[in-house]
Biopython code that builds the backbone (N, CA, C, O; Angstrom):
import numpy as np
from Bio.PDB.StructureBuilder import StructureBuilder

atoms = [
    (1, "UNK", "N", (0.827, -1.189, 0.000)),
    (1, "UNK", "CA", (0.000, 0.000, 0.000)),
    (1, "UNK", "C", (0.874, 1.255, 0.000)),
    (1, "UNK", "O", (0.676, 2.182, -0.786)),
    (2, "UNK", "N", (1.785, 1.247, 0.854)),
    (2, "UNK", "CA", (2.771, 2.438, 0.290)),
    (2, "UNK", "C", (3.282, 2.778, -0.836)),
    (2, "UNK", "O", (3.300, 3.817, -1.496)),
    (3, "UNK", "N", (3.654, 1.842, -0.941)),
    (3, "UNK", "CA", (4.101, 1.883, -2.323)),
    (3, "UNK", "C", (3.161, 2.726, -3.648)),
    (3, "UNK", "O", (3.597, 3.338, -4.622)),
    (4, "UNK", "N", (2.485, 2.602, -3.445)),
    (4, "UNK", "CA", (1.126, 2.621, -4.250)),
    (4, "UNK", "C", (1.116, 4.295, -4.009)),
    (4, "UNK", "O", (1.473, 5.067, -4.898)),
    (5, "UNK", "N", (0.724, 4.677, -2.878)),
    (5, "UNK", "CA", (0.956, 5.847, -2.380)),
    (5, "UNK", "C", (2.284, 6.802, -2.738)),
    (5, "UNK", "O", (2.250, 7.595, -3.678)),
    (6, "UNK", "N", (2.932, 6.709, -2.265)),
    (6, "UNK", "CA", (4.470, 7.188, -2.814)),
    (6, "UNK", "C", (3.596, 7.256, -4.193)),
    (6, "UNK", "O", (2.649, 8.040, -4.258)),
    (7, "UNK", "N", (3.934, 6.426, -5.278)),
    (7, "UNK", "CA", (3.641, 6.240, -6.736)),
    (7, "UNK", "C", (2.739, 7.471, -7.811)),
    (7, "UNK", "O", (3.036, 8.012, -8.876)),
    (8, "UNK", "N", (1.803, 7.533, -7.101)),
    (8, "UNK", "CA", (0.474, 7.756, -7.154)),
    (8, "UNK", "C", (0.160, 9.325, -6.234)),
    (8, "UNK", "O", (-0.685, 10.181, -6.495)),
    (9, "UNK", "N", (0.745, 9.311, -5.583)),
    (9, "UNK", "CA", (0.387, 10.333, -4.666)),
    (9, "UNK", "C", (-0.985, 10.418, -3.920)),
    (9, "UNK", "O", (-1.528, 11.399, -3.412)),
    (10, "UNK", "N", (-1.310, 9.390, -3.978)),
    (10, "UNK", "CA", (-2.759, 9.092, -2.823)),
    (10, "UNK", "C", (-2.603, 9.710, -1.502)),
    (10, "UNK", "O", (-1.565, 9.809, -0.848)),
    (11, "UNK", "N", (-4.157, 10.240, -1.110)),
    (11, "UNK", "CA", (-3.965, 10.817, -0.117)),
    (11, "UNK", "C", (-5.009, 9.840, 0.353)),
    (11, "UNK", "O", (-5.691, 9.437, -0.589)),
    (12, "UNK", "N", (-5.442, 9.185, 1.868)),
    (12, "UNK", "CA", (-6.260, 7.909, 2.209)),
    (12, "UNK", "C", (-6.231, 8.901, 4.141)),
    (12, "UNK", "O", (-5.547, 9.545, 4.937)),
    (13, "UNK", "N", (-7.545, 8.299, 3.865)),
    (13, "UNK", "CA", (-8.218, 8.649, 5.393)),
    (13, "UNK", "C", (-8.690, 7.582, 5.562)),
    (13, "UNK", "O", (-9.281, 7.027, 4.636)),
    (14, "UNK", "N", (-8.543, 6.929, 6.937)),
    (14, "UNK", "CA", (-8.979, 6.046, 7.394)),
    (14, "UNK", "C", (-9.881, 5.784, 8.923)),
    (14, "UNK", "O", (-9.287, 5.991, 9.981)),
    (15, "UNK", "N", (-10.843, 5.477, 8.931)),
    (15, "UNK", "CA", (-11.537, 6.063, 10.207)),
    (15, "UNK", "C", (-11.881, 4.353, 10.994)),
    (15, "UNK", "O", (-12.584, 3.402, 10.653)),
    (16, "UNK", "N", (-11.104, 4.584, 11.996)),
    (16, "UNK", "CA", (-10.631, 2.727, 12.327)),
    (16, "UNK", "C", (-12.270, 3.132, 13.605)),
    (16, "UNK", "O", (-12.830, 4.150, 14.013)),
    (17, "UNK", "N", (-12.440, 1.593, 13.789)),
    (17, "UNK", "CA", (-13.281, 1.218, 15.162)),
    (17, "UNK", "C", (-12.599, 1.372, 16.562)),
    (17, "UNK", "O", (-11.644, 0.599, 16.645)),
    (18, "UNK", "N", (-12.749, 1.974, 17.461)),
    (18, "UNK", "CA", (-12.110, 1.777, 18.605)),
    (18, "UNK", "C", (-11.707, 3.427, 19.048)),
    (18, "UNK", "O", (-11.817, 4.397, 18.297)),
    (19, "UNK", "N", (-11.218, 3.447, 20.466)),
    (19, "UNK", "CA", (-10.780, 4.559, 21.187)),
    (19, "UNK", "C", (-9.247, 5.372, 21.511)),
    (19, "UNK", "O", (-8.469, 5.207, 22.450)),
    (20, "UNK", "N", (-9.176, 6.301, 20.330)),
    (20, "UNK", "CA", (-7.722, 7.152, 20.796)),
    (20, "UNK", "C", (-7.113, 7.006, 22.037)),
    (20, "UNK", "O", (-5.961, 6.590, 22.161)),
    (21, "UNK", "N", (-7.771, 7.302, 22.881)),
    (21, "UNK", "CA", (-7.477, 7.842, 24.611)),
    (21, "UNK", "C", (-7.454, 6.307, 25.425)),
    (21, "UNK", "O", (-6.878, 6.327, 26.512)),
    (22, "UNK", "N", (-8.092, 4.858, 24.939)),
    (22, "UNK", "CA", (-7.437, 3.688, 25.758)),
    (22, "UNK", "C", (-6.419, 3.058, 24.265)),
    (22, "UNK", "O", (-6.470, 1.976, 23.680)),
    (23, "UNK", "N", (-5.942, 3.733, 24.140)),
    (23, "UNK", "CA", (-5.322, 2.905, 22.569)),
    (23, "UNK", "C", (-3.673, 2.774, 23.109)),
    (23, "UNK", "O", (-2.994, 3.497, 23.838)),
    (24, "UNK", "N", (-3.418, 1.627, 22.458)),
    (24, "UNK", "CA", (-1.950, 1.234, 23.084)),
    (24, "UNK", "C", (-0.768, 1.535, 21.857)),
    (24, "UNK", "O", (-1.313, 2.594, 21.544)),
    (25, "UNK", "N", (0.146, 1.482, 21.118)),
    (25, "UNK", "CA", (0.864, 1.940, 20.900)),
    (25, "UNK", "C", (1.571, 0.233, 20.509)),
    (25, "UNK", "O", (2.406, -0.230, 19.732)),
    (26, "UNK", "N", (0.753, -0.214, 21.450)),
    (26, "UNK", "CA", (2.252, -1.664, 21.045)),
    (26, "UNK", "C", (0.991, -2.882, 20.850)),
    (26, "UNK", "O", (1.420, -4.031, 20.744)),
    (27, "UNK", "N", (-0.250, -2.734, 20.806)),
    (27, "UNK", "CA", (-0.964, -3.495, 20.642)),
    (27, "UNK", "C", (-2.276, -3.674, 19.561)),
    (27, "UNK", "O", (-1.970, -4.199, 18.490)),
    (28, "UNK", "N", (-3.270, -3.406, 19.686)),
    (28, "UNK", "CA", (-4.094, -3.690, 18.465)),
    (28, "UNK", "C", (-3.677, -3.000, 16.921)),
    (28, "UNK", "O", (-3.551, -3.759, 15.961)),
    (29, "UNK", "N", (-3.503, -1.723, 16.783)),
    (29, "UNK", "CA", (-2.980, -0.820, 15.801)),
    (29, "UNK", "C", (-2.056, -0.459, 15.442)),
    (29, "UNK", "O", (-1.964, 0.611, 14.841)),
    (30, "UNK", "N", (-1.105, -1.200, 15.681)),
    (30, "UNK", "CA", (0.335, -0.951, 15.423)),
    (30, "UNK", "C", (0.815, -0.621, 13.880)),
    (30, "UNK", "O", (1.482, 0.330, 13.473)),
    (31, "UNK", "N", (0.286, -1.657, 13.214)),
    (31, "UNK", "CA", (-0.039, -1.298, 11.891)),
    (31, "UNK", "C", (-0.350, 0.009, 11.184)),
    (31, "UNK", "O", (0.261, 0.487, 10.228)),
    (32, "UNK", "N", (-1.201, 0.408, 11.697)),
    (32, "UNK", "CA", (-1.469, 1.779, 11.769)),
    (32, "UNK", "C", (-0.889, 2.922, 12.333)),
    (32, "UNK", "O", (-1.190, 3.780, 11.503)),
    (33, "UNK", "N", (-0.458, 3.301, 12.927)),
    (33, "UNK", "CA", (0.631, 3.962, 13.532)),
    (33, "UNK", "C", (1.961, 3.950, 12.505)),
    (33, "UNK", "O", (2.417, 4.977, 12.002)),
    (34, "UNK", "N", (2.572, 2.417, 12.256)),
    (34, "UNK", "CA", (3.873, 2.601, 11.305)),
    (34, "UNK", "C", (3.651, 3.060, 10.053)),
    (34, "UNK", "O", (4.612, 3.675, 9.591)),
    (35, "UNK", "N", (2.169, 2.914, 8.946)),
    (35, "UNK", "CA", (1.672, 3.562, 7.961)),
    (35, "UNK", "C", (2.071, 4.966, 8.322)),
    (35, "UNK", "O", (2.803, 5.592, 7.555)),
    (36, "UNK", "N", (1.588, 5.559, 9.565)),
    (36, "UNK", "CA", (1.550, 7.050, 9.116)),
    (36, "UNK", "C", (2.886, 7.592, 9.772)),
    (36, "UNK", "O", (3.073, 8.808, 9.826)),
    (37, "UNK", "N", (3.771, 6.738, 10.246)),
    (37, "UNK", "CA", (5.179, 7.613, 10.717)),
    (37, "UNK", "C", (5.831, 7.637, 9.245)),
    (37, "UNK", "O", (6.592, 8.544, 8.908)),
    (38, "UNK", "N", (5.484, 6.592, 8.407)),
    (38, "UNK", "CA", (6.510, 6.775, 6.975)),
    (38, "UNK", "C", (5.861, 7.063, 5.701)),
    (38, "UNK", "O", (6.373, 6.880, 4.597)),
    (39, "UNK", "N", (4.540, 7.590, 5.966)),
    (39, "UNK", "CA", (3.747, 8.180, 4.662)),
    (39, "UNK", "C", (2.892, 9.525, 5.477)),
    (39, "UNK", "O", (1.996, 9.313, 6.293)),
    (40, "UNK", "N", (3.308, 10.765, 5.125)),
    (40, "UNK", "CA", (2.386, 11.899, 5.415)),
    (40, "UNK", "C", (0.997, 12.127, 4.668)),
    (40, "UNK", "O", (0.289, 13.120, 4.834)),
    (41, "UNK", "N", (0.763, 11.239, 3.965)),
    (41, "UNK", "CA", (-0.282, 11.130, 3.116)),
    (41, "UNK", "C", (-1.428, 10.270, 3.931)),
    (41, "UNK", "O", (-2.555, 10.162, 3.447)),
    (42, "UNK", "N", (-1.157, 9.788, 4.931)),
    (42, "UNK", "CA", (-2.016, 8.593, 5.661)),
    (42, "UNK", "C", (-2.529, 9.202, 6.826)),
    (42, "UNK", "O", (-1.706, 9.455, 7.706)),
    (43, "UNK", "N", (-4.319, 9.641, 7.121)),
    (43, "UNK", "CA", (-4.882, 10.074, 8.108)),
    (43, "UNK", "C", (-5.186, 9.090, 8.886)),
    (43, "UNK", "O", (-5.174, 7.969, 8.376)),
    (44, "UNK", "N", (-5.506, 9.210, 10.179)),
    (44, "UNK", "CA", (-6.531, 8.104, 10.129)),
    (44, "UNK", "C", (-7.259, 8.637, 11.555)),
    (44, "UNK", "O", (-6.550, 9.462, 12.132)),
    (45, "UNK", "N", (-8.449, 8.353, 12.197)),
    (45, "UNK", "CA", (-9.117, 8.787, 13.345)),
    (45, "UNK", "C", (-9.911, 7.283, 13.877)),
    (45, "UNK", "O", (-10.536, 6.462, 13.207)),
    (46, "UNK", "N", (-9.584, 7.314, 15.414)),
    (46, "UNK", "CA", (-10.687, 6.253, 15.881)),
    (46, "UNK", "C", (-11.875, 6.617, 15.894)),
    (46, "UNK", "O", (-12.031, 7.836, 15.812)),
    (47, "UNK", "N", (-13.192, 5.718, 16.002)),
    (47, "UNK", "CA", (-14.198, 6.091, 16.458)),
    (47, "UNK", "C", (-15.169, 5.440, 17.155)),
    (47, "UNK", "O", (-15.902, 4.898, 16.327)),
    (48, "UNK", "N", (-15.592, 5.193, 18.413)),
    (48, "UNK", "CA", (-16.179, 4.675, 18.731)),
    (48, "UNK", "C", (-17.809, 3.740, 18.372)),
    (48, "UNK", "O", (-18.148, 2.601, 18.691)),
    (49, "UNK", "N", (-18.403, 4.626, 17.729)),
    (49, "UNK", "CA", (-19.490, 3.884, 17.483)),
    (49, "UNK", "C", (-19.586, 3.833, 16.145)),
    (49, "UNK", "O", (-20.523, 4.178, 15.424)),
    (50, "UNK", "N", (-18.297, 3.269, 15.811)),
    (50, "UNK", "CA", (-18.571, 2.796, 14.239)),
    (50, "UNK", "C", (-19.450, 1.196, 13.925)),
    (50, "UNK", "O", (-19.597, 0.256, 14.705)),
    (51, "UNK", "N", (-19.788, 1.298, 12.917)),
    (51, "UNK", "CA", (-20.246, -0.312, 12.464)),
    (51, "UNK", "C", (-19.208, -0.903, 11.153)),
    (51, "UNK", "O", (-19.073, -0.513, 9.994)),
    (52, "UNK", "N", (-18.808, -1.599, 11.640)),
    (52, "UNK", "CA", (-17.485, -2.236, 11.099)),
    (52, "UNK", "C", (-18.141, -3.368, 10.355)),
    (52, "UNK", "O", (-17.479, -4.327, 9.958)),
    (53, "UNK", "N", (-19.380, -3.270, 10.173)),
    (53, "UNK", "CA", (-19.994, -4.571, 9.322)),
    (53, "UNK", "C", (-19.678, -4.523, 7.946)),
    (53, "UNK", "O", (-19.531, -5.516, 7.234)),
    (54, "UNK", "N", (-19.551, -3.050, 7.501)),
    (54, "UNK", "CA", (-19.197, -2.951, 6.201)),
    (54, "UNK", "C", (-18.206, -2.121, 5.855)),
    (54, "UNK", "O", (-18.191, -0.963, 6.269)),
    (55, "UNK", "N", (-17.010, -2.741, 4.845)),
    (55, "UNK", "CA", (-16.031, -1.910, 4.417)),
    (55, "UNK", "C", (-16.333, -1.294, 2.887)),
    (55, "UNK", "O", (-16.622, -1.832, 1.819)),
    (56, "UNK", "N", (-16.056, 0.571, 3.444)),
    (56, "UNK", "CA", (-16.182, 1.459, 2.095)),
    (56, "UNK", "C", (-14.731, 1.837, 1.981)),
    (56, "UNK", "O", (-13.957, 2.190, 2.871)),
    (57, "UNK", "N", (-14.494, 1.656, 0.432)),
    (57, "UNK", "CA", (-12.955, 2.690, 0.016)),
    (57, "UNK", "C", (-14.043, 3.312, -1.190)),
    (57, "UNK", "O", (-14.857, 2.668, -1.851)),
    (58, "UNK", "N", (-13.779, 4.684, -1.227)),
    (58, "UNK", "CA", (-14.569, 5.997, -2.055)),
    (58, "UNK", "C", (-12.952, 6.027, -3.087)),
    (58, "UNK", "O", (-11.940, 6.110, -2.391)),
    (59, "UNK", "N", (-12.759, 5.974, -4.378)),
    (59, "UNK", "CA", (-11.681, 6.531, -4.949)),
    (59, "UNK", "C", (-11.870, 7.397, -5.616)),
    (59, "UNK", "O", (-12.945, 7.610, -6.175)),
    (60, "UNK", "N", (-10.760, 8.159, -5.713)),
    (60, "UNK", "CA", (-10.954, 9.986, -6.613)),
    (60, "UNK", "C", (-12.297, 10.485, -6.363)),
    (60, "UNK", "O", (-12.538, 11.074, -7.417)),
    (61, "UNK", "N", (-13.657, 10.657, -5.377)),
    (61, "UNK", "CA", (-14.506, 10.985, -5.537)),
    (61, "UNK", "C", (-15.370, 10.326, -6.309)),
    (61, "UNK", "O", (-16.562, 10.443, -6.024)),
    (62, "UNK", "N", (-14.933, 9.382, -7.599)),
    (62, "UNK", "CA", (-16.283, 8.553, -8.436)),
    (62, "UNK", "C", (-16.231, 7.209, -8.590)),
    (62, "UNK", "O", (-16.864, 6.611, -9.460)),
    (63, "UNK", "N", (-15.346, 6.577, -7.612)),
    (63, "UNK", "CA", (-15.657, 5.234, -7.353)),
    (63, "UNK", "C", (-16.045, 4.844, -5.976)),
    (63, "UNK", "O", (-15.654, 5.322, -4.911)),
    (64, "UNK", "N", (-17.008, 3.750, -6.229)),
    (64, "UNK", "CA", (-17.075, 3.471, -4.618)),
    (64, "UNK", "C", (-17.247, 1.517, -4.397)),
    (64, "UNK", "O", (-18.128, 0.905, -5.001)),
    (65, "UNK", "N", (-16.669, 1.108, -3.851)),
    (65, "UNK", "CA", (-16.317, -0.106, -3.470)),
    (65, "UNK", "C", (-17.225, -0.117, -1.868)),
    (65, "UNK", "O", (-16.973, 0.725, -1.006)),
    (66, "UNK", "N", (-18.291, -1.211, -1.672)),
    (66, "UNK", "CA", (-18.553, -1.155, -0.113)),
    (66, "UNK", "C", (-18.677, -3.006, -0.838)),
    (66, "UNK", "O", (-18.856, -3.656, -1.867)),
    (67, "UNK", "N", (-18.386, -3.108, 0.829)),
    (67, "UNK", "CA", (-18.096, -4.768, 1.208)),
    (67, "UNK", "C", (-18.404, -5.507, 2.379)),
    (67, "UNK", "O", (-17.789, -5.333, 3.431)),
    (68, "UNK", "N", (-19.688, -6.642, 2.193)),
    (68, "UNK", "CA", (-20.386, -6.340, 3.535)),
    (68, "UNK", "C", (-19.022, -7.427, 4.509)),
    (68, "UNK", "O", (-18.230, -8.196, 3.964)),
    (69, "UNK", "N", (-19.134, -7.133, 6.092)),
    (69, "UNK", "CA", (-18.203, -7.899, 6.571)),
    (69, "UNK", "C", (-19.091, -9.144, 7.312)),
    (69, "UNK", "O", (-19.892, -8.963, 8.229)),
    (70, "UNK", "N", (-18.787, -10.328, 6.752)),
    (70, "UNK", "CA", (-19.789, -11.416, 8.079)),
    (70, "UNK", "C", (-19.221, -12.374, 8.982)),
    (70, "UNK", "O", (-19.690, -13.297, 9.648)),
    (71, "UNK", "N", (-18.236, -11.958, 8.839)),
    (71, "UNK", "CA", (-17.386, -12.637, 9.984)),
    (71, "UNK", "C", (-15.850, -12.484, 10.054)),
    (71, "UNK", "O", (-14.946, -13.104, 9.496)),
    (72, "UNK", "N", (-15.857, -11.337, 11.024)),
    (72, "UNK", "CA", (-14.420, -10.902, 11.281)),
    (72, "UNK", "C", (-13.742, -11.239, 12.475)),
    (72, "UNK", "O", (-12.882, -10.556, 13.031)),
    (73, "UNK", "N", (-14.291, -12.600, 12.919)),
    (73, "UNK", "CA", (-13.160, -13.217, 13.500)),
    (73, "UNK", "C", (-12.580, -14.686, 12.227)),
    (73, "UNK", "O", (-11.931, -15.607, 12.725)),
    (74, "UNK", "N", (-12.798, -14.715, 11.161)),
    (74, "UNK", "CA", (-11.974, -15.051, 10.365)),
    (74, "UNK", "C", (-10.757, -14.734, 9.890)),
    (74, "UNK", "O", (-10.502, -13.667, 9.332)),
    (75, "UNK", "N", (-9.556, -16.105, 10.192)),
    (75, "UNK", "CA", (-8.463, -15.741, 9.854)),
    (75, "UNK", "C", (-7.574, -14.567, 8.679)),
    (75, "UNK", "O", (-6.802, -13.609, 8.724)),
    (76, "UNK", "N", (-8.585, -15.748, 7.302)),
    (76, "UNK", "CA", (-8.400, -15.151, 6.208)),
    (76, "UNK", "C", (-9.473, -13.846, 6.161)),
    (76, "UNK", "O", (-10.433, -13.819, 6.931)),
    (77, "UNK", "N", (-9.195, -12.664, 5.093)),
    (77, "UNK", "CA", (-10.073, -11.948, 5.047)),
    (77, "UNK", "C", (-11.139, -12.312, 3.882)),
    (77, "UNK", "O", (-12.343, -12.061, 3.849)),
    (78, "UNK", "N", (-10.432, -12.893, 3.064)),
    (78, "UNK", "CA", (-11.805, -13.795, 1.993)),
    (78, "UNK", "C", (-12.792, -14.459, 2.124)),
    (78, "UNK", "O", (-13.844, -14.740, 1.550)),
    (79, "UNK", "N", (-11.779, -14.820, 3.735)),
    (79, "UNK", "CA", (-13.437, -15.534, 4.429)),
    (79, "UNK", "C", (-14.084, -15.259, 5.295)),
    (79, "UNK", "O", (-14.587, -16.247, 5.829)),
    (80, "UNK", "N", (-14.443, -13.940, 5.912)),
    (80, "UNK", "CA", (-14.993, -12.887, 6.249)),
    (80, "UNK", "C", (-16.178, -12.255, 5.251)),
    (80, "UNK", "O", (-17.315, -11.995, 5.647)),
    (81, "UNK", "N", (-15.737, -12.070, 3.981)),
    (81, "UNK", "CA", (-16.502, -11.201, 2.827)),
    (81, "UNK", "C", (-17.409, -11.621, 2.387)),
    (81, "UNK", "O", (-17.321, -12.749, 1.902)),
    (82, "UNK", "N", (-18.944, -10.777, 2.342)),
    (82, "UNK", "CA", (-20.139, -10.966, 1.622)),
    (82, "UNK", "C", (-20.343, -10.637, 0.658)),
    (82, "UNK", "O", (-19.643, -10.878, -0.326)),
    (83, "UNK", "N", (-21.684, -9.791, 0.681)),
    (83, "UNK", "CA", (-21.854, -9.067, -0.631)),
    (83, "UNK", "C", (-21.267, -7.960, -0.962)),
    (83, "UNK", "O", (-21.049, -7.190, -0.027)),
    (84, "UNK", "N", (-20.842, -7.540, -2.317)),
    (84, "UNK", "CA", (-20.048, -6.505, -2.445)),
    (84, "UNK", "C", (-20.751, -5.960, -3.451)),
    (84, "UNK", "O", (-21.413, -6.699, -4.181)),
    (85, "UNK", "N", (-20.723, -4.610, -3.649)),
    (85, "UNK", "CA", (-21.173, -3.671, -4.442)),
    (85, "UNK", "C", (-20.434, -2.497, -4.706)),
    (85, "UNK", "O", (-20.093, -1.777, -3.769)),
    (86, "UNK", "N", (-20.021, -2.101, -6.391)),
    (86, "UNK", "CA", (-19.257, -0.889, -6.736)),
    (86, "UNK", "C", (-20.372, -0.177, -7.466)),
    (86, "UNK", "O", (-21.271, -0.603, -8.191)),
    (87, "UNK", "N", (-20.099, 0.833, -7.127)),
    (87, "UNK", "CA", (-20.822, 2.148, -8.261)),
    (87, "UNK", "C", (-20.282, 3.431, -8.799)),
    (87, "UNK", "O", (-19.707, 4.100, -7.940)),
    (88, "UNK", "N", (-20.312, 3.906, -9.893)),
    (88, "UNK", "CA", (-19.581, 4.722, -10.080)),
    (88, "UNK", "C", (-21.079, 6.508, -10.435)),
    (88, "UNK", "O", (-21.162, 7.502, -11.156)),
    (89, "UNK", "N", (-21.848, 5.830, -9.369)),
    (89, "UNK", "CA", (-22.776, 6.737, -9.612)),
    (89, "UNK", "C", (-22.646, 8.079, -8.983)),
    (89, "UNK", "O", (-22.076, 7.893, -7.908)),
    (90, "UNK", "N", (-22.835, 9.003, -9.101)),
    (90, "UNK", "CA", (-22.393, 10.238, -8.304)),
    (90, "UNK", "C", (-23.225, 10.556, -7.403)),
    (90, "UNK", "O", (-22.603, 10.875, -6.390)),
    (91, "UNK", "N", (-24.714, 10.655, -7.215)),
    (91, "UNK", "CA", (-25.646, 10.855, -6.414)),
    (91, "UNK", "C", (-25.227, 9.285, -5.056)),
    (91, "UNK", "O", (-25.620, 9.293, -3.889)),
    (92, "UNK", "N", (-24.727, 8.613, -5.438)),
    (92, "UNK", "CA", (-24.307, 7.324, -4.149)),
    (92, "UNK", "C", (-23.051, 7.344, -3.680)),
    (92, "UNK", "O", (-22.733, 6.963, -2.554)),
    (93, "UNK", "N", (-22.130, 7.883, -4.707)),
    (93, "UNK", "CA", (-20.728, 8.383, -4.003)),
    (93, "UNK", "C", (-20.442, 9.518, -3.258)),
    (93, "UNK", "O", (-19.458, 9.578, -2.521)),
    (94, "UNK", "N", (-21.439, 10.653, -3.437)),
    (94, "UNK", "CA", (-21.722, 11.559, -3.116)),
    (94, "UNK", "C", (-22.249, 11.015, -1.111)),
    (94, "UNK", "O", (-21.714, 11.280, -0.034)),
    (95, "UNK", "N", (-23.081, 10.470, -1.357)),
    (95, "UNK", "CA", (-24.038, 9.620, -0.091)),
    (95, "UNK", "C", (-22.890, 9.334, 0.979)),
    (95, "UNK", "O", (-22.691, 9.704, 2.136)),
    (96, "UNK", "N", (-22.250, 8.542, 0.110)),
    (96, "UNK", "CA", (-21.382, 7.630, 1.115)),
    (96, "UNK", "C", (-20.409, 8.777, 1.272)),
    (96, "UNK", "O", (-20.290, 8.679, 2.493)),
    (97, "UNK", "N", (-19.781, 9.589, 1.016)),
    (97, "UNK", "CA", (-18.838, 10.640, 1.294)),
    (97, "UNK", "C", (-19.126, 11.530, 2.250)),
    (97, "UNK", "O", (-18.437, 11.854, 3.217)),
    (98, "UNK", "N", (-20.430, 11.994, 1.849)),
    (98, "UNK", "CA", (-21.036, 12.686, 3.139)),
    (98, "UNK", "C", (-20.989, 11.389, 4.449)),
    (98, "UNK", "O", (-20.596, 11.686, 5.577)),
    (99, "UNK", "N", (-21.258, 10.545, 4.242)),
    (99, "UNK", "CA", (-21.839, 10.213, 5.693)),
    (99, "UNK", "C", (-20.243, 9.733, 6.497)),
    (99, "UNK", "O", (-20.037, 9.428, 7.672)),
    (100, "UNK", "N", (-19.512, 9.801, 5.601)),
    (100, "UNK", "CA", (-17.726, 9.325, 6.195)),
    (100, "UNK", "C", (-17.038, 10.241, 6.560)),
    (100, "UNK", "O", (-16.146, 10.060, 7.388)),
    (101, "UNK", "N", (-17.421, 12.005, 5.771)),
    (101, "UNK", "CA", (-16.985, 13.203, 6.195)),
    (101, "UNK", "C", (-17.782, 13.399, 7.817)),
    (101, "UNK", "O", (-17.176, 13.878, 8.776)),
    (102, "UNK", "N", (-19.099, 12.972, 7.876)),
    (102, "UNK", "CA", (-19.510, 13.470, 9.128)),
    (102, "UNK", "C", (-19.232, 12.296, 10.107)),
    (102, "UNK", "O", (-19.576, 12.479, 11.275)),
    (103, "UNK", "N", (-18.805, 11.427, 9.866)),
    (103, "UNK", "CA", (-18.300, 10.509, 10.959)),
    (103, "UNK", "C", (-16.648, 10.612, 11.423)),
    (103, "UNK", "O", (-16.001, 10.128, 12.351)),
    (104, "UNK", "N", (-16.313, 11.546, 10.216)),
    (104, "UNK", "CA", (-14.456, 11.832, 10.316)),
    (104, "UNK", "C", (-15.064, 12.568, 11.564)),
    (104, "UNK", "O", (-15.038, 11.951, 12.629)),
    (105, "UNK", "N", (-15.683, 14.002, 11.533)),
    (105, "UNK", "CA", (-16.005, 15.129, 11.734)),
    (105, "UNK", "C", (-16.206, 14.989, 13.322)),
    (105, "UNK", "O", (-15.529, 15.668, 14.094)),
    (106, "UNK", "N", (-17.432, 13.830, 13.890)),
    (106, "UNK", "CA", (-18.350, 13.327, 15.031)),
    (106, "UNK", "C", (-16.698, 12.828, 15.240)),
    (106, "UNK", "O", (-16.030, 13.852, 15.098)),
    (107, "UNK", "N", (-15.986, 11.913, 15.459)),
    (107, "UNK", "CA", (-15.156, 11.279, 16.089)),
    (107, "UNK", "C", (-13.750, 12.567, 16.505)),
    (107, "UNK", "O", (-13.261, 12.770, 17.617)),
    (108, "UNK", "N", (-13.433, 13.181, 15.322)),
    (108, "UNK", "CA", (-12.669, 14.584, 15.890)),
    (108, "UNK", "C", (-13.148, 15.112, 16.963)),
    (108, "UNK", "O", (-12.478, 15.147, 17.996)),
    (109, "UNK", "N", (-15.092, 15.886, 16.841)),
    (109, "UNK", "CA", (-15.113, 16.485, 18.229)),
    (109, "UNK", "C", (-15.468, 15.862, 19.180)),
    (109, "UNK", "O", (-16.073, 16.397, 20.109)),
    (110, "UNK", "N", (-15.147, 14.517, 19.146)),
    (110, "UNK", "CA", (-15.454, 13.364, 20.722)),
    (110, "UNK", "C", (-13.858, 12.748, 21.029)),
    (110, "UNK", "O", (-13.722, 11.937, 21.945)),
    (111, "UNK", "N", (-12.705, 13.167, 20.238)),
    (111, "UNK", "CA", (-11.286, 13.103, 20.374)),
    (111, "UNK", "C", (-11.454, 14.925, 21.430)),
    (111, "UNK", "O", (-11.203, 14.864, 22.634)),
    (112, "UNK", "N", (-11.627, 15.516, 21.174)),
    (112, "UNK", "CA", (-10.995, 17.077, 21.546)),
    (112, "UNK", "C", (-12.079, 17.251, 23.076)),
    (112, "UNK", "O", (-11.642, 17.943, 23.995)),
    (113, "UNK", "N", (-13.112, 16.744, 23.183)),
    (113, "UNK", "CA", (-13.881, 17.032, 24.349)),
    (113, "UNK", "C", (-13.229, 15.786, 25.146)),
    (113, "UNK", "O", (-13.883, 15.814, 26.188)),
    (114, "UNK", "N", (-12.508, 14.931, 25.241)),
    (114, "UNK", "CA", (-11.740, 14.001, 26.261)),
    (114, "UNK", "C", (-10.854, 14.942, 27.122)),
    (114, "UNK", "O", (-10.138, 14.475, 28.008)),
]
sb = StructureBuilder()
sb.init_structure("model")
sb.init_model(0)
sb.init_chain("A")
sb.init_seg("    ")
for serial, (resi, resn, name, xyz) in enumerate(atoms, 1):
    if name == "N":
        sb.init_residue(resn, " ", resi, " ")
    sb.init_atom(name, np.array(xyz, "f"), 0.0, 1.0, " ", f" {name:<3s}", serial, name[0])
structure = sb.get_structure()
């Protein structure tokens, strides 16, 4: 994925499940953390009351990839994955953008009121 980045110049926000303020440093997210010490291009925010049932990646604004999740205590991630759906419709990429900008947005001001 860096790579890709570097390449490309992608800029990627990522809005993980879980809490900034009990978050460890050497344990669940570590992964995350080393992404963004060696790519300035890599956001990312916890959030507590996310639903992690389904994974969205939005690209350039007119693609959208969502992927339902049904079982993520599976090893593999292939075998986790349901139904999947892309659209390159603008009135649904539009949808899903808004509702990921206001969940960036909700998890920032519940990071700053701690």
């Amino acid at each position: 994925m860096k790579h890709q980045i570097d390449k490309f110049n992608i800029y990627v926000k990522l809005l993980v499940r879980g809490d900034h303020y009990n978050y460890d440093e050497n344990k669940p997210y570590t992964g995350l953390e080393s992404l963004k010490k060696y790519q300035q291009n890599i956001e990312f925010q916890f959030a507590n009351k996310l639903d992690t049932s389904m994974l969205t990646i939005i690209g350039d604004r007119d693609k959208l990839l969502t992927i339902e999740i049904q079982d993520d205590s599976e090893t593999k991630m292939v075998d986790s994955l349901g139904l999947a759906t892309y659209s390159n419709s603008e009135p649904t990429i539009m949808l899903h953008n808004s509702i990921f900008e206001t969940s960036w947005i909700q998890s920032q001001i519940g990071r700053d009121q701690k």
